[in-house]
mmCIF file as Biopython writes it, N, C-alpha, C and O atoms, coordinates in Angstrom:
data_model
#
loop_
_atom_site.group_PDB
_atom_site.id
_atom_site.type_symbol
_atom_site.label_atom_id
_atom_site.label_alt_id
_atom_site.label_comp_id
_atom_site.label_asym_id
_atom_site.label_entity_id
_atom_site.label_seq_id
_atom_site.pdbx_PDB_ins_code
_atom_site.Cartn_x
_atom_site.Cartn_y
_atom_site.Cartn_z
_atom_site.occupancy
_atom_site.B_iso_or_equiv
_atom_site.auth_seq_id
_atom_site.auth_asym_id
_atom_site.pdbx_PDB_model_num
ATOM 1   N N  . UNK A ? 1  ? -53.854 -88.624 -1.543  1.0 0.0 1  A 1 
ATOM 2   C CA . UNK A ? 1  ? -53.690 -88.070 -2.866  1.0 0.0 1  A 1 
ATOM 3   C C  . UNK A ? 1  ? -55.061 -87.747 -3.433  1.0 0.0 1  A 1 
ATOM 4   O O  . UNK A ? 1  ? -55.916 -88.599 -3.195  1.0 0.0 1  A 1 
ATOM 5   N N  . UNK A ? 2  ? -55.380 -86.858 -4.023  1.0 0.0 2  A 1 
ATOM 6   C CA . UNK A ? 2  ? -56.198 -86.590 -5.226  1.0 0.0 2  A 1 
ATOM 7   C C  . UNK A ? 2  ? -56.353 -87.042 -6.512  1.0 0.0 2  A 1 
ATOM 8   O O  . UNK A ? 2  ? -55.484 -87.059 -7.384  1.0 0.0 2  A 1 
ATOM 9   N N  . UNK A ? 3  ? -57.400 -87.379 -6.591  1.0 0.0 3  A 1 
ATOM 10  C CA . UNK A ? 3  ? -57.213 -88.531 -8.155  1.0 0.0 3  A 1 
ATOM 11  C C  . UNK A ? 3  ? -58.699 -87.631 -8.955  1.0 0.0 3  A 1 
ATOM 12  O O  . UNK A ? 3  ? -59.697 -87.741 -8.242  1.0 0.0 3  A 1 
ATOM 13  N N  . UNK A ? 4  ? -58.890 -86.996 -9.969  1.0 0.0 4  A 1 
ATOM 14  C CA . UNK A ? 4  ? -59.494 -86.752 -10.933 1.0 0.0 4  A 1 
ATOM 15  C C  . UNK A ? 4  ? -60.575 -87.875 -11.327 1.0 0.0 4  A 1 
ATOM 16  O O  . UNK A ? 4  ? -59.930 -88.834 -11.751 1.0 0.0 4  A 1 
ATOM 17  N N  . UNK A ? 5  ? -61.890 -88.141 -11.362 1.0 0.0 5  A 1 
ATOM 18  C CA . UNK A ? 5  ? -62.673 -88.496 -11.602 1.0 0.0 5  A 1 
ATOM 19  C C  . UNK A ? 5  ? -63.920 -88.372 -12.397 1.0 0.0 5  A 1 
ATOM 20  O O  . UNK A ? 5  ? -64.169 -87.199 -12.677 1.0 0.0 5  A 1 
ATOM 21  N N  . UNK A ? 6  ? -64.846 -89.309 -12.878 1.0 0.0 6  A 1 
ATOM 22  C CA . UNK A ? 6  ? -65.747 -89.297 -13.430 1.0 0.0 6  A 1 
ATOM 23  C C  . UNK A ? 6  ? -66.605 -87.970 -13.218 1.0 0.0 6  A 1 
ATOM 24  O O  . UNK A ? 6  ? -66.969 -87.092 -14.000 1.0 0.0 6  A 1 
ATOM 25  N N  . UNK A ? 7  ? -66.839 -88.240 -11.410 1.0 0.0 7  A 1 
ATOM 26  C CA . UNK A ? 7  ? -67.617 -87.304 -10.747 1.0 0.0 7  A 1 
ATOM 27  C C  . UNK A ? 7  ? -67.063 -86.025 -10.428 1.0 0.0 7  A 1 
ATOM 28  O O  . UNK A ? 7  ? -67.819 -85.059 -10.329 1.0 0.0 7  A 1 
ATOM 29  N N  . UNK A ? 8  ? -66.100 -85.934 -10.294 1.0 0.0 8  A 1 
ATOM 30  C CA . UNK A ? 8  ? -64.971 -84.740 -9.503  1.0 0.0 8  A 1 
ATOM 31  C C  . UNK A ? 8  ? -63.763 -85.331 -9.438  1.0 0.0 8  A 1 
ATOM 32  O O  . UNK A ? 8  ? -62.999 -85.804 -10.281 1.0 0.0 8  A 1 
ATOM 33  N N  . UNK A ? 9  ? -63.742 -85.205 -8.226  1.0 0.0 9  A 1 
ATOM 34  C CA . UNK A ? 9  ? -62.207 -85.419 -7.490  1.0 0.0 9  A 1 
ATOM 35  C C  . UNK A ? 9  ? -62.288 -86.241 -6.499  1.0 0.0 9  A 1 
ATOM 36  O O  . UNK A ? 9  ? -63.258 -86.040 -5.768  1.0 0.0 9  A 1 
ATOM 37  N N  . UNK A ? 10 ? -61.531 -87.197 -6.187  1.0 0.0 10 A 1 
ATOM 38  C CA . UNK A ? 10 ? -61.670 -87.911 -4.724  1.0 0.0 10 A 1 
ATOM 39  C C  . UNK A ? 10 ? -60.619 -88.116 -4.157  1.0 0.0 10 A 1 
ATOM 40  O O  . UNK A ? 10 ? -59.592 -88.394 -4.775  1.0 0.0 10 A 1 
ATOM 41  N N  . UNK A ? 11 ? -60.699 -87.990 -2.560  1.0 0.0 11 A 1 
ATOM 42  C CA . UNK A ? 11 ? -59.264 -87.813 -1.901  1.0 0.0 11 A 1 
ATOM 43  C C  . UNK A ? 11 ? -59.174 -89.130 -1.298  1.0 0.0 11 A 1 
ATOM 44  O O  . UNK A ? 11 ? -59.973 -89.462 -0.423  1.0 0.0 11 A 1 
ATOM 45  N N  . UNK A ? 12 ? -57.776 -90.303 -1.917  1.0 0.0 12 A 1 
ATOM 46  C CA . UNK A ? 12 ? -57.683 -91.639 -1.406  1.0 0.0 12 A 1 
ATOM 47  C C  . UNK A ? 12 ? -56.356 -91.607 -0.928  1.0 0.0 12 A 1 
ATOM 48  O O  . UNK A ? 12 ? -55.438 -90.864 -1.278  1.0 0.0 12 A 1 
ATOM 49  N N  . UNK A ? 13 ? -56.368 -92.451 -0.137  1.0 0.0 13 A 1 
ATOM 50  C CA . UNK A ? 13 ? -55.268 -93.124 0.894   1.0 0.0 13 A 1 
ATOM 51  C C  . UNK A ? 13 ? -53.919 -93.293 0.024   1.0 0.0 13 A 1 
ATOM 52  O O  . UNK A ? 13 ? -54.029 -93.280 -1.202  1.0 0.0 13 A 1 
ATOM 53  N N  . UNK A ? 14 ? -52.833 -93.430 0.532   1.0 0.0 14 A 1 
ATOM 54  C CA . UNK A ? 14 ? -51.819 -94.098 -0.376  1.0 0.0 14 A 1 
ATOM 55  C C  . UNK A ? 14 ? -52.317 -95.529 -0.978  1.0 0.0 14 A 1 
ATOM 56  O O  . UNK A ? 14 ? -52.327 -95.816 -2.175  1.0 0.0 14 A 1 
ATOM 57  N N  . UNK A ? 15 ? -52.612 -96.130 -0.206  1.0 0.0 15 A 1 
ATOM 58  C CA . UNK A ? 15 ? -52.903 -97.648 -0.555  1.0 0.0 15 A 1 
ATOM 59  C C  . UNK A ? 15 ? -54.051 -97.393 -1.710  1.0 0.0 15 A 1 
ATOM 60  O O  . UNK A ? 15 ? -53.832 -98.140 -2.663  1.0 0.0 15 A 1 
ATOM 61  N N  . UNK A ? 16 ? -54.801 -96.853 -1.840  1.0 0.0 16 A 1 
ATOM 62  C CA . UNK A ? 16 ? -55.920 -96.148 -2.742  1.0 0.0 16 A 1 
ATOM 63  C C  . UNK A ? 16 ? -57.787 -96.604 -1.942  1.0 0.0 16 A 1 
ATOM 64  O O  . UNK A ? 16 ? -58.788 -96.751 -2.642  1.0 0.0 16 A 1 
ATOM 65  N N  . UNK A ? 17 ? -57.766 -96.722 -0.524  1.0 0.0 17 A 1 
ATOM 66  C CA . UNK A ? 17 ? -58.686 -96.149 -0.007  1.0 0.0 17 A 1 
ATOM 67  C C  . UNK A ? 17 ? -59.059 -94.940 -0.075  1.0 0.0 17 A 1 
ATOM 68  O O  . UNK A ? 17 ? -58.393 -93.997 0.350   1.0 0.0 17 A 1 
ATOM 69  N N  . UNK A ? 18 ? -60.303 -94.844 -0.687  1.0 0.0 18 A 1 
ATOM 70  C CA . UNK A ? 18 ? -61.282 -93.471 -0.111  1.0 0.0 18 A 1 
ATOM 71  C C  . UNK A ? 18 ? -61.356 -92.769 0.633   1.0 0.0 18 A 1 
ATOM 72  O O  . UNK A ? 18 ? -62.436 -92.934 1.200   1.0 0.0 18 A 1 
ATOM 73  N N  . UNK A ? 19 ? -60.987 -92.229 0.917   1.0 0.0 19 A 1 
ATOM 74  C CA . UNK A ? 19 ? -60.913 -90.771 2.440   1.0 0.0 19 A 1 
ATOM 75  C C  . UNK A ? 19 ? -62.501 -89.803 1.957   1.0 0.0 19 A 1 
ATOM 76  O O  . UNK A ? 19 ? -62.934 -89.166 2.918   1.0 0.0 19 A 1 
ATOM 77  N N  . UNK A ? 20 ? -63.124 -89.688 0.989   1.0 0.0 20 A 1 
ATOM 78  C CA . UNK A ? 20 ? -64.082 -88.863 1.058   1.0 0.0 20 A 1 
ATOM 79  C C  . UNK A ? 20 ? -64.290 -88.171 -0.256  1.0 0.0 20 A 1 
ATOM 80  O O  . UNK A ? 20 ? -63.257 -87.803 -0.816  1.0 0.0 20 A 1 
ATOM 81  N N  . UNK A ? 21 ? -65.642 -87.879 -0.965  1.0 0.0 21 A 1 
ATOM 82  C CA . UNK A ? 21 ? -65.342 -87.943 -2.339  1.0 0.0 21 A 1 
ATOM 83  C C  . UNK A ? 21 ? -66.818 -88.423 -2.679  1.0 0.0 21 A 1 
ATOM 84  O O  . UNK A ? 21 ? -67.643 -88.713 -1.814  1.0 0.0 21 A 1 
ATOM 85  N N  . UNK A ? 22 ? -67.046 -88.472 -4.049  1.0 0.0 22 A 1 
ATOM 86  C CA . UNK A ? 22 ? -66.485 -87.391 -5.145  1.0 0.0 22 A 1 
ATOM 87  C C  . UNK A ? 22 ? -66.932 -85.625 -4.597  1.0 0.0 22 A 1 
ATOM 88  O O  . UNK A ? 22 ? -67.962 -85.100 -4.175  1.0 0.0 22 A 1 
ATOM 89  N N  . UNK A ? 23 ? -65.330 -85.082 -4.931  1.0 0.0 23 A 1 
ATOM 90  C CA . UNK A ? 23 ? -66.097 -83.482 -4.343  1.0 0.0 23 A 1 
ATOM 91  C C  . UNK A ? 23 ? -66.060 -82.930 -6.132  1.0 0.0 23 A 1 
ATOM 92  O O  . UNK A ? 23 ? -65.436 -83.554 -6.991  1.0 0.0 23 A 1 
ATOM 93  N N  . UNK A ? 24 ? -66.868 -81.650 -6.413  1.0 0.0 24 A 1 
ATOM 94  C CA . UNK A ? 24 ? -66.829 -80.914 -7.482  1.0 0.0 24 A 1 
ATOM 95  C C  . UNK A ? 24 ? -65.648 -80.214 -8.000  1.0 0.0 24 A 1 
ATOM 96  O O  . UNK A ? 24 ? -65.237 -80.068 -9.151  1.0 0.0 24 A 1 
ATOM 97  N N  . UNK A ? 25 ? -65.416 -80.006 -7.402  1.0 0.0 25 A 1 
ATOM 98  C CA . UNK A ? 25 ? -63.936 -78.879 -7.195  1.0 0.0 25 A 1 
ATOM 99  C C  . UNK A ? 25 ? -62.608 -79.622 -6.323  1.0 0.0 25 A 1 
ATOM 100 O O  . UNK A ? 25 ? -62.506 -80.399 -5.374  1.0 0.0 25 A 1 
ATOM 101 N N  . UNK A ? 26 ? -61.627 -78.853 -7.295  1.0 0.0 26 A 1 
ATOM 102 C CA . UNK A ? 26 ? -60.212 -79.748 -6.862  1.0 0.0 26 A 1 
ATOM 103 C C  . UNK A ? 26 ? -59.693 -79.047 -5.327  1.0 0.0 26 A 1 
ATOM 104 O O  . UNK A ? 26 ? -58.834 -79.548 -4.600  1.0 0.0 26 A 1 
ATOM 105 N N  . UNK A ? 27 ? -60.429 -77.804 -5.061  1.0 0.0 27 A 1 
ATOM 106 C CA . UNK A ? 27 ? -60.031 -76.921 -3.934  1.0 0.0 27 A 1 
ATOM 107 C C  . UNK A ? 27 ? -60.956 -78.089 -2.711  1.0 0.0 27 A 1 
ATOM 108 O O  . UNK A ? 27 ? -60.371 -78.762 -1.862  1.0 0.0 27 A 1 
ATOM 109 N N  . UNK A ? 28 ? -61.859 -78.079 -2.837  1.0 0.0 28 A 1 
ATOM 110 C CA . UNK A ? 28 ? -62.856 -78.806 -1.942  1.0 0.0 28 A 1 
ATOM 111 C C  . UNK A ? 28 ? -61.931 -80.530 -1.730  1.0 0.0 28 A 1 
ATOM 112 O O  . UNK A ? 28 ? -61.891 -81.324 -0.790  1.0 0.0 28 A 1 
ATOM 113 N N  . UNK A ? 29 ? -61.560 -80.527 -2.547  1.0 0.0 29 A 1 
ATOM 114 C CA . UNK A ? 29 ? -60.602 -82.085 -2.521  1.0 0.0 29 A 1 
ATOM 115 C C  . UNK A ? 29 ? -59.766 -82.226 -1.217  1.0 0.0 29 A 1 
ATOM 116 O O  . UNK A ? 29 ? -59.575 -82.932 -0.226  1.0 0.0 29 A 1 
ATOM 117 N N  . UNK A ? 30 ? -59.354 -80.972 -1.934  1.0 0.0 30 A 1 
ATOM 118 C CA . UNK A ? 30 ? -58.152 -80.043 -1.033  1.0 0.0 30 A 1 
ATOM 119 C C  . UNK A ? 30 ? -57.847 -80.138 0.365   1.0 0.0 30 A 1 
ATOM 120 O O  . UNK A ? 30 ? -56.946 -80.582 1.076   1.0 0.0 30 A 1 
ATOM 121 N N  . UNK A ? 31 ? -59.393 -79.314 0.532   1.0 0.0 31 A 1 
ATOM 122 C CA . UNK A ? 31 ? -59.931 -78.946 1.945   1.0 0.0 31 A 1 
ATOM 123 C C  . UNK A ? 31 ? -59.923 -80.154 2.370   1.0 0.0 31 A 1 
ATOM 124 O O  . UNK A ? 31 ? -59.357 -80.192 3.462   1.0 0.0 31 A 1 
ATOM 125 N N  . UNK A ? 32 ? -60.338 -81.322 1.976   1.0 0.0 32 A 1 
ATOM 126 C CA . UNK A ? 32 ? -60.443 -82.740 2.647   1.0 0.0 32 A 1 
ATOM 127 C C  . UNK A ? 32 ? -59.320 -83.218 2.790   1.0 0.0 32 A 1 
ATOM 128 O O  . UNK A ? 32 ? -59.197 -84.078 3.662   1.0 0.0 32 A 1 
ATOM 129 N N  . UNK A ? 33 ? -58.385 -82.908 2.159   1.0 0.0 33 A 1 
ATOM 130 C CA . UNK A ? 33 ? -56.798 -83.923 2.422   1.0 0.0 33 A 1 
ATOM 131 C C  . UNK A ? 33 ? -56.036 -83.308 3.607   1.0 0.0 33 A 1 
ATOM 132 O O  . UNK A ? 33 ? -55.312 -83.919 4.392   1.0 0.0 33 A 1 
ATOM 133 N N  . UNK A ? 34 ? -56.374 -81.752 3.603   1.0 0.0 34 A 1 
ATOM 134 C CA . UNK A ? 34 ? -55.871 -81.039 5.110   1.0 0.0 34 A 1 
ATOM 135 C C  . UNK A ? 34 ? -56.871 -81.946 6.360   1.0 0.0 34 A 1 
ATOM 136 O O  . UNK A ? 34 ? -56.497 -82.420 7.433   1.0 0.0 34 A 1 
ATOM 137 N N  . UNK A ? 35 ? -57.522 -81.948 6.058   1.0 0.0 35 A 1 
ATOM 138 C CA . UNK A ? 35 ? -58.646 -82.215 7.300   1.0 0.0 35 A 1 
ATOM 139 C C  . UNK A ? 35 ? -57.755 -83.751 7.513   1.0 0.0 35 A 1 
ATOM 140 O O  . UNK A ? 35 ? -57.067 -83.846 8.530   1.0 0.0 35 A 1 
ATOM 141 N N  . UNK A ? 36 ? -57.794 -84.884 6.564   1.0 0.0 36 A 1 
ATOM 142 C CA . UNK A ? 36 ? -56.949 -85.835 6.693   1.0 0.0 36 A 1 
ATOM 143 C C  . UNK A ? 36 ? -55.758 -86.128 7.394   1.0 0.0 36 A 1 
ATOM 144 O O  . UNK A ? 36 ? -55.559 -87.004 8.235   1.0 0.0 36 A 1 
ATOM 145 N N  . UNK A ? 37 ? -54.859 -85.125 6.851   1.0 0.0 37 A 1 
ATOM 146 C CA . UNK A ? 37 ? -53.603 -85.291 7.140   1.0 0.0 37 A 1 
ATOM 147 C C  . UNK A ? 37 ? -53.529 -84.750 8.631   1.0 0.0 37 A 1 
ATOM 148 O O  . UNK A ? 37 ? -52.894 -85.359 9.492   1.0 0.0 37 A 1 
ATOM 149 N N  . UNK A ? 38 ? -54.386 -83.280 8.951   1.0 0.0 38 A 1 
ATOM 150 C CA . UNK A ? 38 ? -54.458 -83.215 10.423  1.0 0.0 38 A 1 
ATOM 151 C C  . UNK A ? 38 ? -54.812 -84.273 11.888  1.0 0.0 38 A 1 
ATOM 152 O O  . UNK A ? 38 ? -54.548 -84.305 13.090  1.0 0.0 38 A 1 
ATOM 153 N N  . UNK A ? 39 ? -55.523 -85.003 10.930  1.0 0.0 39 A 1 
ATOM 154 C CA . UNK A ? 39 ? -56.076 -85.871 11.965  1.0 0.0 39 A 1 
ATOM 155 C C  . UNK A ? 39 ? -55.169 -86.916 12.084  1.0 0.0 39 A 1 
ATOM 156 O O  . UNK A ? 39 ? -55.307 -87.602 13.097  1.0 0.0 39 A 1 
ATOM 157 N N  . UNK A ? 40 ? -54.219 -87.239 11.269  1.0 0.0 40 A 1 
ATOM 158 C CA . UNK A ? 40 ? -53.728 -88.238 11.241  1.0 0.0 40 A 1 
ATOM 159 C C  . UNK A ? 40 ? -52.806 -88.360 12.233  1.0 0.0 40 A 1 
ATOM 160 O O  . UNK A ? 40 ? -52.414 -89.320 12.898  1.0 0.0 40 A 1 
ATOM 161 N N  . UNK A ? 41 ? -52.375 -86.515 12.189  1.0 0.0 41 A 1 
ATOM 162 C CA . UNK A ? 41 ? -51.117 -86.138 12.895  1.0 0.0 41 A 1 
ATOM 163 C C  . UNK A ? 41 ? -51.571 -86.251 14.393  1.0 0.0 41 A 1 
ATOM 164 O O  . UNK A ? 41 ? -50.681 -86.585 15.176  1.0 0.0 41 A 1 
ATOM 165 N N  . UNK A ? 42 ? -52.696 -86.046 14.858  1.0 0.0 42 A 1 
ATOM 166 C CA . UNK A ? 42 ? -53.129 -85.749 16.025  1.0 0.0 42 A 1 
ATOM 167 C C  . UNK A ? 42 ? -54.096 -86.905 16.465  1.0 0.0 42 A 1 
ATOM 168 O O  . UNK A ? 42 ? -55.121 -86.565 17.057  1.0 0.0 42 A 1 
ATOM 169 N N  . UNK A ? 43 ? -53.875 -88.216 16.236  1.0 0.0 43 A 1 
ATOM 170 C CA . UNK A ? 43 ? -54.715 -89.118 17.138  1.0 0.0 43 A 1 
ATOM 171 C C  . UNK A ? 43 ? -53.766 -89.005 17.954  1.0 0.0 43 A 1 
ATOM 172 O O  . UNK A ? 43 ? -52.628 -88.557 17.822  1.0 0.0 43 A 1 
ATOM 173 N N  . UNK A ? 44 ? -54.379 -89.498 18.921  1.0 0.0 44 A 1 
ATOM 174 C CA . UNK A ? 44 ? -53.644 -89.936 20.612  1.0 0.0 44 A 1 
ATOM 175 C C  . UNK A ? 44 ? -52.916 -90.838 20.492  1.0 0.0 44 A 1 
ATOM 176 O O  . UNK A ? 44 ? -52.324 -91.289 21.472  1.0 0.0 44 A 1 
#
């Protein structure tokens, strides 16, 4: 999920781990939660 911040935006886990962050822009958030969710789909 994307959560709105002090700094920007930061993209955290369900549990509310950090995945990567603070980005400026909610698109750039974005870009990180695809990158996330791809990888998630595709470990071995």
């Amino acid at each position: 999920m994307i959560r709105k911040v002090k700094g920007g935006y930061k993209v955290l886990s369900e549990k509310g781990k950090n995945l990567g962050g603070p980005y400026k822009t909610k698109e750039e958030a974005e870009k990180r939660l695809r990158q996330v969710e791809f990888f998630k789909r595709n470990k071995g």
